[in-house]
matplotlib code that plots the C-alpha trace (Angstrom):
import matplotlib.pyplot as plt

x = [-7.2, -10.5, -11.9, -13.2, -9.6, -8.0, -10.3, -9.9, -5.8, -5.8, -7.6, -5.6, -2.4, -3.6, -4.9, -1.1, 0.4, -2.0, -1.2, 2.8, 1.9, 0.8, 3.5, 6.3, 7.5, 9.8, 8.0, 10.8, 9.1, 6.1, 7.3, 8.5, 5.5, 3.7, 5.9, 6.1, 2.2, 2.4, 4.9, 2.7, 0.4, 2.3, 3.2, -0.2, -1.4]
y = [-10.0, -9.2, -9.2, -6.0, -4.4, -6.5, -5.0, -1.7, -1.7, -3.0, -0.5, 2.1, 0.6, 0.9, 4.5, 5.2, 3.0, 5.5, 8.2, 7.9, 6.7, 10.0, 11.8, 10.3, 8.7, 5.8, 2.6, 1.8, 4.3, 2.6, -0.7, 1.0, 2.6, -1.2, -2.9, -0.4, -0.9, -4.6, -4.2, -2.5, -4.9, -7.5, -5.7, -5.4, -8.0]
z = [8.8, 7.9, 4.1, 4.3, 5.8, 3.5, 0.3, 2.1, 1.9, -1.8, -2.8, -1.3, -2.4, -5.9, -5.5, -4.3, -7.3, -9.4, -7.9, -8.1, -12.0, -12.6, -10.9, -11.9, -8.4, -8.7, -8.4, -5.1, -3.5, -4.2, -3.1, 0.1, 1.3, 0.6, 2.3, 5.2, 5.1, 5.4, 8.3, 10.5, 10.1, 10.6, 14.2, 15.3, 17.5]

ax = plt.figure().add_subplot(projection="3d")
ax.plot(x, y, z, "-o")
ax.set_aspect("equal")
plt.show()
């Protein structure tokens, strides 16, 4: 993967770790959506 995808997809996990932070979602949620993330990448070819 690319450096700058892979800076790009940090950073937007964090923002969605913020995000659920400051709405109170569970952190499993949290973990889900990242590891559904990492997944699809995984996938592509």
């Amino acid at each position: 993967m690319e450096s700058s995808a892979k800076d790009f997809l940090e950073k937007y996990v964090s923002r969605i770790k913020k995000y659920a932070e400051s709405h109170n979602i569970s952190d499993d949620l949290v973990d889900d959506i990242q590891q559904s993330v990492l997944e699809k990448l995984l996938d592509e070819k």
